[in-house]
C-alpha positions in Angstrom: 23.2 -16.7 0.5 22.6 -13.3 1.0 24.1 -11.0 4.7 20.5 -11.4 5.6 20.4 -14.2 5.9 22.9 -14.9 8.9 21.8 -12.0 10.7 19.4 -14.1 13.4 19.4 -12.3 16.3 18.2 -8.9 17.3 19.5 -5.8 19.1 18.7 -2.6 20.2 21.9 -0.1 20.5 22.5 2.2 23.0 24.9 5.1 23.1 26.1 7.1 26.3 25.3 11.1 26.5 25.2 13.6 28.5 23.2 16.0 26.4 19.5 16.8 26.9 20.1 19.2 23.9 22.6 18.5 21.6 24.6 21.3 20.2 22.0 23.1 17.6 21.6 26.7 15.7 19.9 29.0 18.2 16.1 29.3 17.8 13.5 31.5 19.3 11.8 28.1 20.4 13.4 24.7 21.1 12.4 20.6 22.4 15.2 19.1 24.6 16.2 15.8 22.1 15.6 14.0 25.2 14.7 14.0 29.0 17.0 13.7 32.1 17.6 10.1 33.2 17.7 11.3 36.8 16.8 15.0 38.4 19.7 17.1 38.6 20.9 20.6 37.1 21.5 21.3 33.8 24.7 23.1 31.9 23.7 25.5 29.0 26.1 26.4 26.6 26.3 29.2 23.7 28.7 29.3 21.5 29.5 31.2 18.0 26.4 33.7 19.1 25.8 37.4 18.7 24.3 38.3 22.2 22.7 41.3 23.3 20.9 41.0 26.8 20.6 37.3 26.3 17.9 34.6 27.9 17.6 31.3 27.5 14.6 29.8 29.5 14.0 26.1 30.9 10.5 25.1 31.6 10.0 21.7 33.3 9.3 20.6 36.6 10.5 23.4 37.6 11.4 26.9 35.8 14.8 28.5 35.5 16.6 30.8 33.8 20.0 31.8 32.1 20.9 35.5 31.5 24.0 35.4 28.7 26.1 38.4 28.0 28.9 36.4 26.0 29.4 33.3 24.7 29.8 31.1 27.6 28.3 28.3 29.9 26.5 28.4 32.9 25.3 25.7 36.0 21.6 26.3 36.8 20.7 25.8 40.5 17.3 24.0 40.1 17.2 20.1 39.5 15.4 19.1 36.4 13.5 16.2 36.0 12.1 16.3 33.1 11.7 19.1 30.5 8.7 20.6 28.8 8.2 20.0 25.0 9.4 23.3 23.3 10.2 24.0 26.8 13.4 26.0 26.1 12.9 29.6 25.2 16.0 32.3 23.5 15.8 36.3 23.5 18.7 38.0 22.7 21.1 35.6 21.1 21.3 35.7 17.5 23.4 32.9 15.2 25.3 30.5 17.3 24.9 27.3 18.7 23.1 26.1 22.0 23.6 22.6 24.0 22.2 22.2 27.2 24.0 19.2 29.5 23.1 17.3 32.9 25.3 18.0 35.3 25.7 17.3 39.3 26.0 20.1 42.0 29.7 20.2 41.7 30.0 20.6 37.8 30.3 17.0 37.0 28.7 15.3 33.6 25.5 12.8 34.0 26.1 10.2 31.6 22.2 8.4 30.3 21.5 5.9 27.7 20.6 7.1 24.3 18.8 4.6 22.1 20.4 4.5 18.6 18.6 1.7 16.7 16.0 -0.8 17.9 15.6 -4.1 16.9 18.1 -4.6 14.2 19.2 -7.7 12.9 22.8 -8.8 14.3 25.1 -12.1 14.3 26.9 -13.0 17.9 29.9 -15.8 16.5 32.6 -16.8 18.9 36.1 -15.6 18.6 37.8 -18.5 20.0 36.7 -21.7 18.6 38.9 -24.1 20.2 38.1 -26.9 22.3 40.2 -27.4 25.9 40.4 -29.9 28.3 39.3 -28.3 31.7 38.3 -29.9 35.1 34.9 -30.5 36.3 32.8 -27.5 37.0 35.6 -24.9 35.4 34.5 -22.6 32.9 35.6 -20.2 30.5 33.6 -16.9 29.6 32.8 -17.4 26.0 34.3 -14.6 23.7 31.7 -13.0 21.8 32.1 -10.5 17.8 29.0 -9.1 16.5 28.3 -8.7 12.9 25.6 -5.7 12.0 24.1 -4.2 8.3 26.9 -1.9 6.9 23.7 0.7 7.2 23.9 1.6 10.9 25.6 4.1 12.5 27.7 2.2 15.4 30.8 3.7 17.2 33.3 2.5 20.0 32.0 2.1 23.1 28.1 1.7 21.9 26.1 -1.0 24.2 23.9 -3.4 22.9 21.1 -5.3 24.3 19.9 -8.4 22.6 15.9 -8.4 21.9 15.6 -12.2 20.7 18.1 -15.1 19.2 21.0 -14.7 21.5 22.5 -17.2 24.1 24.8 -16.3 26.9 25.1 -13.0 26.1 22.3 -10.1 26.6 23.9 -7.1 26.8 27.6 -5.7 26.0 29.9 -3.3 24.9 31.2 -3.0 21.5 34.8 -2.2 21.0 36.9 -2.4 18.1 34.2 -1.6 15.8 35.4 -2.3 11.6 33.8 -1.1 8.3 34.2 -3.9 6.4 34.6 -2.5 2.3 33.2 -4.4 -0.9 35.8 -4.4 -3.6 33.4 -1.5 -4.8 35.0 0.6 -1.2 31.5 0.6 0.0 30.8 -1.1 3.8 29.2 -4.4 3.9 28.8 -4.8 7.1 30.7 -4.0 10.7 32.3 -6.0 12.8 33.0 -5.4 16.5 34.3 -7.2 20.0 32.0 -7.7 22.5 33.1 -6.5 26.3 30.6 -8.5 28.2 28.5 -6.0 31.1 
């Protein structure tokens, strides 16, 4: 019996970000990695640049932008929706890195879902398999692992939503997330402890 072969459900995992752009060597031209989830401002930052008169230019549903003359960060004053693709223009920064955040009005990260992976196989077990004696009509949240491919790149606090072969459980965060090693050090597969949401 192959790891496969248990692995009957499926999940698509999610990661929290509040990048648009994540950091990346400056370019003349760049596409936001993805869009805002909601409208509101964004945060550019340079960092590591050589800057002389620098500009870097957001074009979406609306235009702004961001005059640089150090390596620094700035809060733009127009509420983005979406951004064009290679709707982000540089002059005058040379080298470096560039990210570009969502942000509120008063400074304060906007956190969106990033999808990960889709549709990967999975295994939900239970952790406690005991059986109790309880009154009529109690219950007891079932506790939930997850077993995934050793090929996946899964960190603390990721969220999962089950596509097909799950019951009880359709979506949750993963926490204590484990490499599990062969005897030849590579990962088999990861483990991790579902926090119902």
């Amino acid at each position: 019996m192959s790891l496969t072969d248990v692995l009957s459900a499926r999940i698509n995992i999610n990661r929290l970000t509040y990048k648009v752009l994540d950091s990346v060597a400056v370019g003349l031209t760049l596409s936001a990695n993805r869009q805002p989830g909601a409208s509101c401002r964004l945060e550019v930052a340079v960092s590591g640049a050589t800057i002389s008169n620098g500009l870097v230019s957001v074009a979406g549903n609306v235009n702004e932008t961001f005059s640089f003359s150090e390596n620094t960060s700035f809060i733009g004053s127009q509420d983005f929706s979406s951004i064009n693709v290679d709707g982000i223009t540089i002059s005058g920064i040379e080298d470096g890195f560039i990210e570009i955040s969502t942000v509120t009005k008063t400074g304060s990260k906007v956190s969106q879902e990033q999808t990960i992976h889709s549709n990967i196989a999975a295994r939900f077990y239970s952790v406690d398999g005991r059986l109790r004696r309880m009154p009529a009509g109690d219950e007891k949240p079932a506790e939930y692992k997850i077993m995934l491919s050793g090929d996946y790149d899964v960190r603390e606090n990721d969220i999962f939503e089950a596509v097909s072969g799950s019951f009880g459980i359709t979506r949750g965060q993963l926490s204590f997330v484990d490499h599990i090693l062969d005897f030849s050090g590579v990962t088999h597969h990861i483990e991790a402890e579902i926090i119902p949401l």
